[in-house]
Structure formats: structure tokens, C-alpha cells
C-alpha positions as CSV (number, residue, x, y, z in Angstrom):
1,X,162.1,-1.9,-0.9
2,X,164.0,-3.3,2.2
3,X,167.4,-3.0,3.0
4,X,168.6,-6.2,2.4
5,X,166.0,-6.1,-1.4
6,X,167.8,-3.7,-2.1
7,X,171.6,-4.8,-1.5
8,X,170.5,-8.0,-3.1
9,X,169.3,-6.3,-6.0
10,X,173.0,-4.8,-6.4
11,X,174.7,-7.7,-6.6
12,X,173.6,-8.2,-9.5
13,X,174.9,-5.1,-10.6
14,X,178.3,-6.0,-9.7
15,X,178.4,-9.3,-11.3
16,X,177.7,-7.7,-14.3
17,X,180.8,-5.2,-13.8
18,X,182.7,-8.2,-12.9
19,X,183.1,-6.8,-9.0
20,X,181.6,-9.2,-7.4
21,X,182.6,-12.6,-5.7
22,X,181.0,-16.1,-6.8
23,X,179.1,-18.0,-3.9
24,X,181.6,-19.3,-1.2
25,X,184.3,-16.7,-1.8
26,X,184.6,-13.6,-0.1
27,X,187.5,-10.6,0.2
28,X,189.7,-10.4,2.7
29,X,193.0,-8.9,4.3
30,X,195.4,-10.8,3.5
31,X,199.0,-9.2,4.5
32,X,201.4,-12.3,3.2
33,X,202.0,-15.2,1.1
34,X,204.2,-18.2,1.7
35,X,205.9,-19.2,-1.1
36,X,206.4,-23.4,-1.3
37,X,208.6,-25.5,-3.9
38,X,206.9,-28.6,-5.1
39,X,207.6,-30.8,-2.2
40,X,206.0,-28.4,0.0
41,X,209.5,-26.3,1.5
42,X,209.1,-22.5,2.4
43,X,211.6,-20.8,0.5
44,X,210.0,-17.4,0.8
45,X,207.9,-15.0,2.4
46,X,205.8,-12.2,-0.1
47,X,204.8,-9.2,2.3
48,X,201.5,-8.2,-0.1
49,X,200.6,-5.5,1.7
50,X,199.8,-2.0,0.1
51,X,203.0,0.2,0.5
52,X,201.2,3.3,-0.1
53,X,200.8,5.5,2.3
54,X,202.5,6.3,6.2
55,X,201.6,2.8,7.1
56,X,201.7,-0.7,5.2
57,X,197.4,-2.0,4.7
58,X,196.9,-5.3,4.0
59,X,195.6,-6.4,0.7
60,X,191.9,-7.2,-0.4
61,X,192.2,-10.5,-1.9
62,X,189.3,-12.5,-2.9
63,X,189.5,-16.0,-1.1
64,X,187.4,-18.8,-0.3
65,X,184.4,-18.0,2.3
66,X,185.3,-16.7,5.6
67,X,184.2,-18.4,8.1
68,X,181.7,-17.0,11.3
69,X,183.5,-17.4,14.6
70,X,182.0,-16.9,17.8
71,X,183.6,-18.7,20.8
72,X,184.7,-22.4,18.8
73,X,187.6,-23.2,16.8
74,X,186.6,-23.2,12.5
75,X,189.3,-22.9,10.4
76,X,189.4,-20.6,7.0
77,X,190.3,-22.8,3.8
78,X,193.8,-22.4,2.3
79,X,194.3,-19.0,4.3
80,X,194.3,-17.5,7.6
81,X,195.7,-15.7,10.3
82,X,199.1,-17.4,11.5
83,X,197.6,-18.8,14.5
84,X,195.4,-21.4,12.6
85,X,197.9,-21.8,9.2
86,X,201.0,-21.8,11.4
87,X,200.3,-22.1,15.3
88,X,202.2,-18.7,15.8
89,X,201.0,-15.6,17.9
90,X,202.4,-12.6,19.6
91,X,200.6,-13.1,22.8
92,X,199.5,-16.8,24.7
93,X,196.8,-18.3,23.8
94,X,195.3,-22.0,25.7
95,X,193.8,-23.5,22.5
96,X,197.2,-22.4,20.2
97,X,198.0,-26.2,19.5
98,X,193.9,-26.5,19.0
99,X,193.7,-24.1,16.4
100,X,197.0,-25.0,14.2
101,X,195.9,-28.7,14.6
102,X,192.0,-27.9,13.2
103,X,193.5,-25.8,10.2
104,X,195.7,-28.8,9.0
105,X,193.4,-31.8,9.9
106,X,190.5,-29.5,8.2
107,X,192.8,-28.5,5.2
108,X,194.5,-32.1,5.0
109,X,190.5,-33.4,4.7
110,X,190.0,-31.4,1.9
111,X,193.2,-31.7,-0.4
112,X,193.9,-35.5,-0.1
113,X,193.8,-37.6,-1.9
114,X,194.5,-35.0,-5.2
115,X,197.1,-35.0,-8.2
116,X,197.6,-31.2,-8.5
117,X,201.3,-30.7,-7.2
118,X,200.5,-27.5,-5.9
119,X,198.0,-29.2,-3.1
120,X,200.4,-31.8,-2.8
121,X,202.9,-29.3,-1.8
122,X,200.8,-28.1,0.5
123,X,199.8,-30.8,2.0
124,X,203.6,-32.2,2.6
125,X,204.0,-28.3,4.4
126,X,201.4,-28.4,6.9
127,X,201.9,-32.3,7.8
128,X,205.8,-31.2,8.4
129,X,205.7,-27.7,9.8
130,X,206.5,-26.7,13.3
131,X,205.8,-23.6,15.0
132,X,209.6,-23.5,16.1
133,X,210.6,-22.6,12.9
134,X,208.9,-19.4,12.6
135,X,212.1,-17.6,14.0
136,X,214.6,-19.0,10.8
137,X,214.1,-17.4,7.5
138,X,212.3,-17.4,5.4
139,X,209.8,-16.3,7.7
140,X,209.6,-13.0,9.8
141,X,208.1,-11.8,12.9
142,X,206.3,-8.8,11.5
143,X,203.8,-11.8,9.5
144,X,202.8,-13.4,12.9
145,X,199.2,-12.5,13.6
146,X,198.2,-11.6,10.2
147,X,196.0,-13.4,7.9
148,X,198.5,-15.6,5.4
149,X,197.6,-17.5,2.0
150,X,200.1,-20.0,0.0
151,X,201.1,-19.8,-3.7
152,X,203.2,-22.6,-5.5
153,X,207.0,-21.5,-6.9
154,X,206.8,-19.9,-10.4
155,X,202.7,-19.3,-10.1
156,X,202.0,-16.1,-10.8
157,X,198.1,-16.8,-8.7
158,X,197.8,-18.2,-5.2
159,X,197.2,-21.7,-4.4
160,X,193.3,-21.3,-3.3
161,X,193.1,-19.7,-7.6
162,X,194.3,-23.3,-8.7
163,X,191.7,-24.7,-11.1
164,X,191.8,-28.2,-8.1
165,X,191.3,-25.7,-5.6
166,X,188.4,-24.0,-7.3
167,X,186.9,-27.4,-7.7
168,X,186.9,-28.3,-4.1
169,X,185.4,-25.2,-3.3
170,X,182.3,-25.0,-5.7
171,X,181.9,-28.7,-4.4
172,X,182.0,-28.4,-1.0
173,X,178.7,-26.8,-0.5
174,X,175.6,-29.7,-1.6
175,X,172.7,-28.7,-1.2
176,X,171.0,-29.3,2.0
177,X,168.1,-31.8,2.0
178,X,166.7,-30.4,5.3
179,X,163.7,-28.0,5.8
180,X,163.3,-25.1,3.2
181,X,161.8,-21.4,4.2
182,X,160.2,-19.1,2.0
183,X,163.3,-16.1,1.8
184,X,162.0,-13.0,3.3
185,X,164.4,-10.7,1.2
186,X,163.7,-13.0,-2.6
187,X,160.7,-14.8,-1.4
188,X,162.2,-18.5,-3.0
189,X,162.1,-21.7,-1.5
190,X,165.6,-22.6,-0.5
191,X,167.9,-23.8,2.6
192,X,167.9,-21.1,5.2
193,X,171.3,-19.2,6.0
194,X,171.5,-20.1,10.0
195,X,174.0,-17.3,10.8
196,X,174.2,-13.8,8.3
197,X,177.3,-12.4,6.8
198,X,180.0,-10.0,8.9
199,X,180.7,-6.2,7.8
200,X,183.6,-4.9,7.4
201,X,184.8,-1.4,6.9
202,X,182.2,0.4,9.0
203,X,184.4,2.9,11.1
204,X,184.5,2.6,14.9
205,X,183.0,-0.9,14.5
206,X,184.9,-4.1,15.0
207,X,187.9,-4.8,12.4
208,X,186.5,-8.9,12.9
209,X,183.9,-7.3,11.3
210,X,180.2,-6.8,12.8
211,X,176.5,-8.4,12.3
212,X,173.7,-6.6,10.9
213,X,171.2,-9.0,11.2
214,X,172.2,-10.9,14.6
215,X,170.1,-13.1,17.2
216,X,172.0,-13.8,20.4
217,X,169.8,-13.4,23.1
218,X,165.9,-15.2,24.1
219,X,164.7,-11.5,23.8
220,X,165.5,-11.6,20.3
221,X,163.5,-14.5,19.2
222,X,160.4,-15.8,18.5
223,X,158.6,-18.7,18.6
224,X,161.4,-20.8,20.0
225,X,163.2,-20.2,17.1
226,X,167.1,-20.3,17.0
227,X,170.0,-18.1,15.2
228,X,168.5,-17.2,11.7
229,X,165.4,-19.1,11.8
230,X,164.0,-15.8,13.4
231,X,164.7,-13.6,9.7
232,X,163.9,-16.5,7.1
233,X,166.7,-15.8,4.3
234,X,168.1,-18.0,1.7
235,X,171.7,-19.1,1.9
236,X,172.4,-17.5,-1.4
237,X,170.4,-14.0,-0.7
238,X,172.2,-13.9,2.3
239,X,175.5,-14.2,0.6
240,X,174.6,-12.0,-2.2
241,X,173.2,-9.1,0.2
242,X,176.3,-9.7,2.6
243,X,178.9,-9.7,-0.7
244,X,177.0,-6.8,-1.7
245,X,177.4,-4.4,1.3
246,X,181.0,-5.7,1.9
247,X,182.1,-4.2,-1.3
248,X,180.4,-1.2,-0.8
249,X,182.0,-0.6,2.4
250,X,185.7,-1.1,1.0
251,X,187.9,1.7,1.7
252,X,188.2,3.0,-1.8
253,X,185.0,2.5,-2.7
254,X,183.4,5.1,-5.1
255,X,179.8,4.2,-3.4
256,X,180.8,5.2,0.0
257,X,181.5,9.1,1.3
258,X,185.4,9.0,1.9
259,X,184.4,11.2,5.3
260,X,182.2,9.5,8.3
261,X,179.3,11.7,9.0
262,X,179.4,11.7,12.5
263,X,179.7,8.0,13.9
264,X,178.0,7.2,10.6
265,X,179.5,5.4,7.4
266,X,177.2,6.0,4.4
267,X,177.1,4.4,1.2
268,X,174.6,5.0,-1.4
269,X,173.7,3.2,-5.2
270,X,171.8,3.2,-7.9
271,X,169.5,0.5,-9.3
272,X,170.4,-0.5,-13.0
273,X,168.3,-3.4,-15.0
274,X,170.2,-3.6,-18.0
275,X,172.8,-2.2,-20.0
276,X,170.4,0.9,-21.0
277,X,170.0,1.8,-17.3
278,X,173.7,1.2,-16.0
279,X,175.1,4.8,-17.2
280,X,172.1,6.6,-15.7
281,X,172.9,4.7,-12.4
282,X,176.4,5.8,-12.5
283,X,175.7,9.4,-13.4
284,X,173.5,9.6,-10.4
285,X,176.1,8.0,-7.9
286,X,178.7,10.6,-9.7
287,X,176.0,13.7,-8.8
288,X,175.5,13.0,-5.1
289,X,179.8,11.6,-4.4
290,X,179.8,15.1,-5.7
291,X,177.8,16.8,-3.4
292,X,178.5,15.4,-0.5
293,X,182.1,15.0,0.0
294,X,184.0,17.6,1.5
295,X,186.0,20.5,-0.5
296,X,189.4,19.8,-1.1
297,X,189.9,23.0,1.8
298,X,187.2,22.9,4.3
299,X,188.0,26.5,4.6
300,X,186.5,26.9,1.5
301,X,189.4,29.2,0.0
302,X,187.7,32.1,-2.1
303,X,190.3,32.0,-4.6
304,X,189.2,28.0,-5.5
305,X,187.6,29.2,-8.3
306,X,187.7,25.7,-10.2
307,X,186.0,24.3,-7.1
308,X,183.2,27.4,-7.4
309,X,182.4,26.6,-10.9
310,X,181.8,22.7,-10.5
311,X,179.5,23.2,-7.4
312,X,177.7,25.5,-10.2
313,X,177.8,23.1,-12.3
314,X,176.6,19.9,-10.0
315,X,173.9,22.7,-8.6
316,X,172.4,23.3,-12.1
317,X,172.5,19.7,-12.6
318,X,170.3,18.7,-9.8
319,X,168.0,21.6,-11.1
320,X,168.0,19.7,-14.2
321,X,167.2,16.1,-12.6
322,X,164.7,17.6,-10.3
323,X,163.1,19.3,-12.9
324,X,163.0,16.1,-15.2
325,X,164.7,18.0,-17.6
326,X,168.4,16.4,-19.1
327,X,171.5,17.1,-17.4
328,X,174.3,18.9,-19.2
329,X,177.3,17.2,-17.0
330,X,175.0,14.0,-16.9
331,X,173.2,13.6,-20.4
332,X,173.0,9.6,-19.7
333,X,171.1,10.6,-16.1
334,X,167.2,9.1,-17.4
335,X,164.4,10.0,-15.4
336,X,163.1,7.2,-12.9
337,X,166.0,6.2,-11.2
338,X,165.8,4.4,-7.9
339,X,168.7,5.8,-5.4
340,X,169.3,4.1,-2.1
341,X,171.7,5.7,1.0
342,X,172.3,3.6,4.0
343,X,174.5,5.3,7.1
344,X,175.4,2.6,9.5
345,X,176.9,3.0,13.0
346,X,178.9,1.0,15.6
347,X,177.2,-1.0,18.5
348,X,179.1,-3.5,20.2
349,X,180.0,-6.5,17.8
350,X,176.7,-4.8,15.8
351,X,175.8,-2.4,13.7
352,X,173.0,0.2,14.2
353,X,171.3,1.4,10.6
354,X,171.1,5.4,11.4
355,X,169.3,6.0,8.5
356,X,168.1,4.4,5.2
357,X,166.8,6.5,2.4
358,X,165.2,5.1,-0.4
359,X,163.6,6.8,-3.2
360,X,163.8,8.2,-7.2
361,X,167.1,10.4,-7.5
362,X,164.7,13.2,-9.0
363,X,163.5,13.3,-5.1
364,X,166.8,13.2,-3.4
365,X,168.0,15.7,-6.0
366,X,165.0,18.1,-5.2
367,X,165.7,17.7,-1.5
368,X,169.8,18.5,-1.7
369,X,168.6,21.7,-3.7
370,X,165.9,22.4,-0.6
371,X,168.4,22.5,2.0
372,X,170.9,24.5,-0.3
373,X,168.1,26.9,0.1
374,X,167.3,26.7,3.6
375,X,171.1,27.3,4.7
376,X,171.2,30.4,2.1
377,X,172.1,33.6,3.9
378,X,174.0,36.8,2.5
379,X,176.8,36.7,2.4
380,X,177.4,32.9,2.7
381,X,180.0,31.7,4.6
382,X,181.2,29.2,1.7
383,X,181.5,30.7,-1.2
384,X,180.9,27.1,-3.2
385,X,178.2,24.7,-2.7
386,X,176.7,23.8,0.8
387,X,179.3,22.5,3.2
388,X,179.4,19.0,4.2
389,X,177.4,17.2,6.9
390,X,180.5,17.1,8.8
391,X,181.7,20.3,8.8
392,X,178.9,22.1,9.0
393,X,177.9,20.4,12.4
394,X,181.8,21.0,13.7
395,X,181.5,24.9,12.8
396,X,178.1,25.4,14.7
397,X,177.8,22.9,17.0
398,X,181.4,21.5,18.4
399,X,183.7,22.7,21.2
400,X,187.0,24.1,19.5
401,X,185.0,22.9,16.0
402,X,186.5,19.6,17.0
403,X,184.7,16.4,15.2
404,X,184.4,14.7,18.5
405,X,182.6,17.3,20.4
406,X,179.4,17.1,18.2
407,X,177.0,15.8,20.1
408,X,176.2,12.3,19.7
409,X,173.5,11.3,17.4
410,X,172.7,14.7,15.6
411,X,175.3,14.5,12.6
412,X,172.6,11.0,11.6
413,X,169.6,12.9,12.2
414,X,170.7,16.3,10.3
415,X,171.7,13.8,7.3
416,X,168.3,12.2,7.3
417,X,166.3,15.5,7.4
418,X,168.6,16.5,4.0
419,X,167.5,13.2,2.2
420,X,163.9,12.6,3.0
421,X,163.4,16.2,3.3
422,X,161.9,16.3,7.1
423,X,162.5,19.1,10.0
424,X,165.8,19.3,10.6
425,X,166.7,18.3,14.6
426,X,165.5,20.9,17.1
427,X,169.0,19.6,18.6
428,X,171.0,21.9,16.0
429,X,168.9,25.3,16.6
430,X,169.9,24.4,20.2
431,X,173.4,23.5,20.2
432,X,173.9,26.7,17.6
433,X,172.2,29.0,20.0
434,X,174.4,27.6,22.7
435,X,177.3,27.9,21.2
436,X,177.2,31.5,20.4
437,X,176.2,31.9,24.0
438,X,179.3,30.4,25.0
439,X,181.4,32.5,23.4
440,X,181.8,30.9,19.4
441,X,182.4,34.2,16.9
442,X,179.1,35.0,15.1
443,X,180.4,37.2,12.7
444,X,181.6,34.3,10.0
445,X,177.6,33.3,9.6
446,X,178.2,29.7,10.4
447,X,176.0,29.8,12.9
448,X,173.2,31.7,11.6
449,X,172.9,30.1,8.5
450,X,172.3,27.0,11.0
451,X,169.4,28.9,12.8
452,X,168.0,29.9,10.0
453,X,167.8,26.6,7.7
454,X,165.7,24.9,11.3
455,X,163.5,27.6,11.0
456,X,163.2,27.8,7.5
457,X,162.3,24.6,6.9
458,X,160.1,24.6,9.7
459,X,158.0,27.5,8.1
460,X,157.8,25.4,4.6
461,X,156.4,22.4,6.3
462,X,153.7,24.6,8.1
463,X,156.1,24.3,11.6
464,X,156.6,27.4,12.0
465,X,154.2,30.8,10.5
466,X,156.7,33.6,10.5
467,X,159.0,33.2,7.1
468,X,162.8,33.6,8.1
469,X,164.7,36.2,6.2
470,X,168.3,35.6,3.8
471,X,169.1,38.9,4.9
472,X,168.6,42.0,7.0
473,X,164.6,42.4,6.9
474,X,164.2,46.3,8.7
475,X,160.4,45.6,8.2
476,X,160.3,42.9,11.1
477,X,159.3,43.9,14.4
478,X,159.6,40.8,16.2
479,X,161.7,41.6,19.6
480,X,164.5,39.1,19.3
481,X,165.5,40.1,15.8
482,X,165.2,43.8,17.0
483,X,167.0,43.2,19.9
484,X,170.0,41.1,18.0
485,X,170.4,44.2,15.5
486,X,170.6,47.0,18.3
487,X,173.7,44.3,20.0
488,X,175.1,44.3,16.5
489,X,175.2,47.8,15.9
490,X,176.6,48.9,19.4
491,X,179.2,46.2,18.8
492,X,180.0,48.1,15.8
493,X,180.4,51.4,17.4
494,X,182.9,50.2,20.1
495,X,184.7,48.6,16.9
496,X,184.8,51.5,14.6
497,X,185.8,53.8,17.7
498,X,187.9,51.8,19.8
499,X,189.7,49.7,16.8
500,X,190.8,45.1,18.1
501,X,190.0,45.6,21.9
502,X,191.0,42.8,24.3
503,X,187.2,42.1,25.3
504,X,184.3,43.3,23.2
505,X,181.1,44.1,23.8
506,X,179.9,40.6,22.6
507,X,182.7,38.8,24.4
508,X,181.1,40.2,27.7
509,X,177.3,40.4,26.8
510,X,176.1,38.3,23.9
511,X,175.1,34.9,26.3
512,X,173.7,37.1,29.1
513,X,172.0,39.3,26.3
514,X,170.5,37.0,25.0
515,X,169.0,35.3,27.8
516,X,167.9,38.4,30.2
517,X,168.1,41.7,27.7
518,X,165.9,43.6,30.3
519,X,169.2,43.1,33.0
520,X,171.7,43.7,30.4
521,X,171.1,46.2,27.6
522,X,170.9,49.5,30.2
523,X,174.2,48.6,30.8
524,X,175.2,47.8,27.2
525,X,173.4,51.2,25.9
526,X,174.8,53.4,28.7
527,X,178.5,51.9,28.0
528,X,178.1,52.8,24.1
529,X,177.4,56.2,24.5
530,X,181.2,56.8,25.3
531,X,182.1,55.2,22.0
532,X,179.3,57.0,20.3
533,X,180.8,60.3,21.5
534,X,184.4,59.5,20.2
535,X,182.9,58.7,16.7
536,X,181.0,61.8,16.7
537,X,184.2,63.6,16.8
538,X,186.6,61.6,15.4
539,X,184.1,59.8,12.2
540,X,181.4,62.2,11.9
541,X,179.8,60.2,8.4
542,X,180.1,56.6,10.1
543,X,179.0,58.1,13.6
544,X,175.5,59.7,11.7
545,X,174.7,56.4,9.7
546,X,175.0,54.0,13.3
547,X,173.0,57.2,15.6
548,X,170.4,56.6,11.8
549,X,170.8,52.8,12.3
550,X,169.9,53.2,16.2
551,X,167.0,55.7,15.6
552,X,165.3,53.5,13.3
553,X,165.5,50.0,15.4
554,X,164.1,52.1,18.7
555,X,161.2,53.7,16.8
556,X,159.7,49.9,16.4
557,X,160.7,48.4,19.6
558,X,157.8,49.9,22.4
559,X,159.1,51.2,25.5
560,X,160.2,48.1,27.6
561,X,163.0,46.2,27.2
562,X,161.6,42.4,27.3
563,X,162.6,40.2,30.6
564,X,163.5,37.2,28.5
């Protein structure tokens, strides 16, 4: 199933829930509401925005279609921002007068001739107003460039909810007696959609909202064909897939993963077919918001024990689905479900689909519990369930573990390996290994447990034919691992003699050992001996289970150190 199959499936889902908008309405930010009396006089301004929070967010309202602009002047239908509705903005604009004058000619159009006082009102307002009087009351300057919608004095609803206004709405749209296409995504014969639907909500992307499906330049097309003639879709699958995704992408949706992963916004869903099906859909949405979104500390605090014992629980759950066995925290969870996750990224007024995953949640629930495994090292750095995307790749991979100094692209691709169960990046061995080298503290595990989920996975999938070990494995004689337990245990003879220096041994030696041993470990070994000696007289017991430790890693290694 496609992309857009699939969103189009789930609008049908949402109707049913009673989430979704009818054809030719969509939800928008809306920050005020001018108030009217019956013979269309402002006589006050409602600031609708949500209060919560450090800063005021305008309002999701449902309201007649937006419009697509590109470069020409089309005017929204009984709301806007205050440049159309009220010829008002905070900076200059050349087509001002244009704009105001297309709103009120296109609104005036539409309302008159009607008998509902609450258009008339409206349509006395615009025919008077004049964008001088935006500086008396009721109006105030903190309104001017937001997106504005009327309501009639003593309605509790807005004027576009008026039973005349819904009327001119669900007529304004006849059906087309043009050429019909066969719809890609539903595969009916119907009147083509000649530009898609706009995103909102994606972060980093355009607040105007961005095109998934676009067609703006001759490299783009084919056959001669123009705009949306060059990806066949219905007017009404269009809407539906567009109406669809919106609502996914809304701020507090419970289908989307409160934390970008990378420069990616995910969402994900569940298909349902009837009533039967809808809890099992919802139990498996529930399962993986659970998984993935980020502890309530990202420093995973040892004492959260309620935190520990629902990562238990969601871990023996996706045993459970993977198994095809019932879930005891999801008992409606049936076998068969279909699960879809979409990440989507910023381009330009575009977005970029980073990854789509489509598959039964059995699969995807197998897959989590595979790279729960591959990350498993003792003892684990998290004492809960596997860290997020995020902050796994800002503990192993980022300067300062800052968000923005993960390198571009990788935070996508490690999220794709997880759900379709594929190598992870070669790009995070590297940028693990380099960090260390550059000085990141190894001791936490973060890091290793990085290394050795790559190579882990890469030995399942027949990648790689040595088996990485969860723990210390004093049977393997590959160099590298002996060489990385000889560092560690000088390390730990400077520490346990010496106590916190200023500059350890790995501070000075770990990138330079790790890249040239054969220049670097005489020194290393001939600088230890010093703190050998002072353990030997100081810690006798610690001093004979490191010189133990020591004996037993030369015995294996030969008698060169390697050049690289």
C-alpha cells in the first residue's frame, strides 16, 4: 500500500471517530474573532488563542477550505488573515488595496442576495469598513497579521457554522463536467485535483504550510502535462489524504512522536475496518507512542522505578504481539494488524518522505524487540527500555550531545533500520568511533552499546562472521578487543593509584591508541609501571588482580604490537 492508500484509508477512520472534516472544510489557525451586531458594527474583538503555555498559539478551528496560494491574490471564505478580511498589515505591501478589495467583492458574491441576518451583517461590515479604523477600539494591533473569522452578537458558533453559511459551502463546489482520470490512489473515475493539499505542522518546514506532492518545474512533468495532471488523483482522494495527514500532524496529536527525530516528524497509525478492529488499532498506536517517546528524564534516573516497570511491561507486551500470543496491557491488540510510520522532512516549500514503513504490527513489534537486543550491553547505560532515536544519536554521535550536531541525515536512516529491521548506518559505528577519539567519556557505555548494536546486527544478517559480545568475552583473541582491554586496565591502575587526576591516561592516549597502538602503547606500558609500583605497596590485593588481569591479556596477544 502507498502513502497516499494508506492516508486515504484513514480518513475513514476518523470520520468514524467524528475527527475529521467534511469535503471543502479544513482546520486552521485562527487567533481572533470579530464580533458584529445585526447591522454589521464591530463591537468587539475575541483573542481565541490558546493561553496555555509561555506564549499565546492560535486556535485550530475547522473552517471552510483554505485556499492554495502561489504568487495571485485568492481570498479564504468568511476568514483570513487581516490583510484580505481587513486591508491591515504590519509591514507594506503593493497589492494591500488588491487583496482587501478580492476578499470583499469574493465574499459579497457569495452572501448576497440572502435572508440570514447574520450574512447580512456581514455583508453591511465589509461594504462599510475602512482600514483607518483599525487603530479605534474595538480592534487591537496585536490582531493585525493574523488569520481572523466573524461570529454574529449573542451566537455562541461563528458565522462560517451558520446553517446559510454551510449551505453556500456544500454548494459551491458542482461537479465538473470536464475530462475525468482514473485516481491513482482509489482507482475511480472522477474530476482530477489540479493542485494537492498543503502540510502543516511538519517542523522546520514552512508554517504556510508545504506540498508533498508538487510539480513546478518542466523537469517534473511528463508528457506535456501540467500541475496535477502528472499524479492522476481525485478531487475528493486528494482532500481526504490531505485532511488525513493534516490531522495527524497537529501538535497534540496522539499519532505523532511529541519529539522530532532528527529533522524528521513521524507519525504512525493503524488500519481499522470496523468497529471489531478499531480497539486493536488503538492498542497498537498506544504500544509503539510508548516505545518511542522519550523518558520523562532523558537521564534515565535509576530511582524511576514506575518508569522501569512500564518499559517491562510494554517489553513483554511486544513479546506477546510478536509471538502472536495476547497481550496483557493490550488484550484488545488482534493479530493482523496493518501499522504504517511515515517521518517527513523539510525541503524548501516541500517536504522530503525520510522514511515510510509499512507492514503487520507483529513485524514492527519483532523488530523494536531486535534492536532492544542489539543495543544490550552489561551494564546498560539506561536502566529502562532502549533510549530514544534522539537521544541515543546526541549521546554517541553529537558535539557537546547537542541535538544540532548530529550529523545530518543519520537520525532518518537509524530510525528506518529499527522499523524494517535492515543494517543500521555504517555512519553511526563511524561517528561513535570518532567521538570517543575525540575525547567523549567511554566509561557511561553509550557509546559502546552503539558499536556494538552495528555490529551485531551486522553478524545476524550474515554482514559480519564474528558474533559481538554483551559483555567481557576473555576467550577472544582478536587484537583490537585485546588491545582496548590492556588501555582499560592501565587506565585503571593510574586510577586506583593516583585517585581524579587532571589528565588521564585516556584523555592523552585513547584517539592516538586507537589509531597507531604500535607508536603509542610502549609509552602507555612504560608510564604504568610507576603506578603499578605504588599499588603494589600501597593496595597489594587490587595491585595482584590488575598484574593477573595484565598477565592473562599478554599471554594471547603474540609478540608485536600491530601498526594500525
Amino acid at each position: 500500500m502507498t502513502i497516499l492508500q494508506a492516508l486515504h484509508s484513514y480518513y475513514d477512520r476518523m470520520a468514524a471517530r467524528g475527527e475529521a472534516e467534511k469535503p471543502g472544510w479544513s482546520r486552521e489557525k485562527i487567533s481572533f474573532c470579530i464580533v458584529l451586531s445585526d447591522v454589521g458594527e464591530p463591537i468587539q474583538v475575541l483573542d481565541i488563542r490558546d493561553q496555555n503555555g509561555p506564549q499565546a498559539r492560535p486556535r485550530l478551528l475547522e473552517v471552510p477550505a483554505a485556499v492554495t496560494r502561489t504568487v495571485g491574490i485568492k481570498p479564504n471564505f468568511l476568514w483570513d488573515k487581516t490583510a484580505y478580511v481587513l486591508g491591515v498589515t504590519a509591514g507594506t505591501s503593493k497589492r494591500l488595496a488588491d487583496e482587501a478589495a478580492t476578499f470583499r467583492d469574493f465574499t459579497l458574491a457569495r452572501i448576497e442576495p440572502n435572508s440570514d441576518v447574520g450574512l447580512r451583517a456581514l455583508a453591511t461590515f465589509l461594504r462599510t469598513w475602512t482600514p483607518e479604523r483599525i487603530a479605534a477600539p474595538p480592534f487591537t494591533p496585536g490582531m493585525i497579521d493574523t488569520n481572523v473569522v466573524f461570529r454574529l452578537d449573542g451566537d455562541a458558533g461563528y458565522m462560517h457554522e451558520r446553517e446559510a453559511a454551510r449551505r453556500i459551502i456544500a454548494e459551491s463546489a458542482p461537479e465538473s463536467e470536464g475530462e475525468k482520470i482514473q485516481c491513482l490512489i482509489s482507482g475511480e473515475f472522477s474530476e482530477p485535483a489540479r493542485l494537492h493539499p498543503n502540510f502543516k505542522g511538519v517542523t522546520g518546514a514552512q508554517s504556510s504550510g508545504a506540498s508533498l506532492v508538487s510539480f513546478n518545474l518542466d523537469a517534473f512533468k511528463s508528457y506535456g502535462k501540467e500541475q496535477g495532471a502528472n499524479a492522476p488523483t481525485s478531487k475528493d482522494a486528494a482532500f481526504r489524504y490531505g485532511a488525513a495527514l493534516n490531522r495527524l500532524l497537529d501538535r497534540n496529536s496522539r499519532n505523532r512522536l511529541q519529539r522530532s527525530i532528527g529533522d524528521s516528524t513521524i507519525v504512525f497509525w493503524a488500519d481499522a475496518t470496523d468497529i471489531e478492529t478499531e480497539g486493536s488499532a488503538n492498542a497498537a498506536e498506544d504500544v509503539f507512542a510508548n516505545w518511542f517517546q522519550p523518558p520523562a528524564k532523558d537521564s534515565e534516573d535509576p530511582t524511576l522505578a514506575h518508569d522501569i516497570g512500564e518499559a517491562a511491561k510494554i517489553r513483554d507486551a511486544l513479546a506477546d504481539i510478536a509471538a502472536g500470543r495476547p497481550s496483557a496491557i493490550s488484550p484488545q491488540l488482534a493479530p493482523g494488524v496493518r501499522f504504517h510510520v511515515l517521518g517527513l522532512s523539510p525541503s524548501a516549500a516541500r517536504l522530503s518522505v525520510r522514511f515510510w514503513a509499512d507492514d503487520d504490527f507483529s513485524a514492527f513489534a519483532r523488530r523494536l524487540l531486535e534492536h532492544d537486543k542489539d543495543l544490550a550491553i552489561e551494564p546498560r547505560p539506561w536502566v529502562s527500555k532502549p533510549p530514544s532515536v534522539f537521544l541515543l544519536l546526541c549521546k554517541t554521535t553529537a558535539l557537546q550531545e547537542r541535538a544540532e550536531n548530529v550529523p545530518p541525515l543519520l537520525a532518518g536512516e537509524v530510525m528506518r533500520a529499527i522499523l524494517t529491521g535492515s543494517r543500521y548506518p555504517r555512519t553511526l559505528l563511524s561517528a561513535a568511533i570518532t567521538r570517543l577519539r575525540a575525547g567523549d567519556d567511554a566509561s557511561h557505555g553509550w557509546h559502546a552499546a552503539a558499536i556494538r548494536a552495528v555490529l551485531a546486527r551486522d553478524h545476524r544478517l550474515n554482514l559480519n562472521p564474528e558474533e559481538t559480545p554483551m559483555a567481557l568475552d576473555r576467550d577472544n583473541i582478536n587484537p583490537a578487543y585485546r588491545l582496548g582491554r590492556l588501555f582499560a586496565a592501565y587506565e585503571t591502575a593510574q586510577r586506583l593509584a593516583l585517585g581524579k587526576v587532571n589528565s588521564t591516561i585516556r584523555d592523552k592516549y585513547f584517539g592516538a591508541a586507537s589509531a597507531t597502538p604500535a607508536s603509542v602503547f610502549p609509552l602507555i606500558v612504560r608510564g604504568a609501571q610507576n603506578h603499578l609500583a605504588k599499588l603494589r605497596k600501597d593496595k597489594p590485593g587490587l595491585a595482584f588482580n590488575i598484574d593477573k588481569e595484565i598477565e592473562e591479556i599478554f599471554s594471547k596477544m603474540g609478540g608485536e604490537w600491530p601498526a594500525r
